[in-house]
C-alpha positions in Angstrom: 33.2 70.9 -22.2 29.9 69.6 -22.4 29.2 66.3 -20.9 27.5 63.7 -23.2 25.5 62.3 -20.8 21.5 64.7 -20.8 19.5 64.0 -17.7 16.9 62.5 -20.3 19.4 59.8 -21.2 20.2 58.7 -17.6 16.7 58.3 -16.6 16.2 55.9 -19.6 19.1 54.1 -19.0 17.9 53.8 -15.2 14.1 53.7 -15.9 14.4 50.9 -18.3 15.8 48.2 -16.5 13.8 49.1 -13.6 10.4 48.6 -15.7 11.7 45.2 -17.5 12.4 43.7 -14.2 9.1 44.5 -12.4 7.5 43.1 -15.8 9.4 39.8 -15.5 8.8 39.3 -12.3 5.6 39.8 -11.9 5.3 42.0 -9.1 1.9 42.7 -9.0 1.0 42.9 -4.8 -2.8 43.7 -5.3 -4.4 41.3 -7.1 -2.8 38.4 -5.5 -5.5 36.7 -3.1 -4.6 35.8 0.1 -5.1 32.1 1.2 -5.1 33.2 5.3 -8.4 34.7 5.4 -10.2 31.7 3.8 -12.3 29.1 5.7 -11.4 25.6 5.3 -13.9 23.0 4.4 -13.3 19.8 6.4 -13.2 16.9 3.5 -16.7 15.3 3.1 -16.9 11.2 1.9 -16.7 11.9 -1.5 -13.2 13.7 -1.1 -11.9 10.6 1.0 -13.4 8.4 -1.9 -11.3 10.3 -4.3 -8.3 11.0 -2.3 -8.1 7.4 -1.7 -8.9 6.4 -5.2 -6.3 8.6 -6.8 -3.7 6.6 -4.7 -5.1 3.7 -5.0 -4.3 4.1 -8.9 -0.6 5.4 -8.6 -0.3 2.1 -6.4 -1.1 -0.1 -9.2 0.0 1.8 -12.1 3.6 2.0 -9.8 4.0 -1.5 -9.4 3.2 -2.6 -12.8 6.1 -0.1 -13.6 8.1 -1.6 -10.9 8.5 0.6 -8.4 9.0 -1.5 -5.3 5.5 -1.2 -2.8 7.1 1.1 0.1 8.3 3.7 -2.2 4.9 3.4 -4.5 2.9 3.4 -0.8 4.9 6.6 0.4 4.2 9.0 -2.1 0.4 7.8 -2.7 0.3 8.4 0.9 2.2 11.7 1.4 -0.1 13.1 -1.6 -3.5 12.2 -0.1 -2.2 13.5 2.9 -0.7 16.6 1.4 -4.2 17.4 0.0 -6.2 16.5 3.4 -3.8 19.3 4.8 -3.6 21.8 2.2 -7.1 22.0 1.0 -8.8 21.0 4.5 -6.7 21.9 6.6 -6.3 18.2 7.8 -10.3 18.0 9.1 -12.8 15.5 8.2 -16.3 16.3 8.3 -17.3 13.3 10.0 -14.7 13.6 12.9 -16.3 17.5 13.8 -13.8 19.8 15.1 -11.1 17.3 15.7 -8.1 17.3 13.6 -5.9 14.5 13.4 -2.0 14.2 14.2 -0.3 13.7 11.1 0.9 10.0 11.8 -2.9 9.5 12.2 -3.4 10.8 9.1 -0.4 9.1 7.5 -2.2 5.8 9.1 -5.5 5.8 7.7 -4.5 7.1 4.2 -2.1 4.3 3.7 -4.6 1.5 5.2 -7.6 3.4 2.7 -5.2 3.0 -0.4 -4.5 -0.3 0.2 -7.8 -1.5 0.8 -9.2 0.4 -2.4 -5.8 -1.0 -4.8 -6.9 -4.6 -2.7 -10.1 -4.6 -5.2 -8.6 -3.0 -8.2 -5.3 -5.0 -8.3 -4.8 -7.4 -5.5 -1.5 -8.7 -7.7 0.2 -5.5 -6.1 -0.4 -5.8 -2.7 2.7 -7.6 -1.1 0.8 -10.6 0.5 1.6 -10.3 4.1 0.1 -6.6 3.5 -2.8 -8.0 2.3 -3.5 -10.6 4.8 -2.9 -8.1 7.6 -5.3 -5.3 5.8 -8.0 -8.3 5.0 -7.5 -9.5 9.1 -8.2 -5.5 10.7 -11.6 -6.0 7.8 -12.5 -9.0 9.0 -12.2 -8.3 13.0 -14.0 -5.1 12.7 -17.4 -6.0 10.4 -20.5 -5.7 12.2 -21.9 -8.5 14.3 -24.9 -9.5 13.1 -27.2 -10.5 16.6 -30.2 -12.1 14.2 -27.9 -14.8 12.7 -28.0 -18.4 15.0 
């Protein structure tokens, strides 16, 4: 009694599979880079301008969609945020060396994006916001020592 089953025939049925797996999931190891080894580059002006920009838009385009201002604020912030961490590692140029605490960070994104959506559309800035945004301005301009 011979058995049906050839040595060829088992290492197709086996070898099959096997191949059709590794091709759907994609489980090439060498030409993936590797994000570890690279330097960071602390986020110059222009990236801030951006960063808060970008947010600045989803602010107004969420609250003419009606998305209520702390949920619209929270996600513009956690975004710019998100980037400042991801792609810079959470430094600024102009601070050197220093990188901020994430509430720090959380801090000045959301008071940037609400300054910036202040010029672009003040209509969706809750007004207490504004006032108290438009107040820290105010108090921290320059003093000008030629004007009498």
């Amino acid at each position: 009694m011979r058995s049906g089953l050839s040595s060829l025939k088992f290492f197709k049925i086996l070898f099959f599979p096997i191949f059709l797996s590794i091709l759907m999931l994609d489980l090439n190891l060498f030409n993936k880079e590797i994000y570890a080894n690279k330097k960071l580059k602390p986020a110059i002006e222009e990236d801030l301008y951006l960063y808060k920009g970008m947010g600045a838009s989803y602010l107004c385009i969420a609250s003419k969609a009606g998305i209520d201002f702390p949920k619209a604020i929270g996600v513009a912030t956690a975004t710019y945020v998100q980037v400042l961490e991801g792609k810079h590692g959470g430094l600024i140029k102009d601070l050197g060396d220093i990188k901020l605490e994430r509430e720090k960070l959380f801090a000045g994104a959301e008071f940037q994006i609400v300054e910036t959506a202040l010029r672009y559309c003040p209509d969706s800035i809750p007004e207490d916001v504004a006032k108290k945004v438009n107040e820290i301005l105010n108090n921290n301009q320059p003093v000008n020592k030629n004007k009498k």
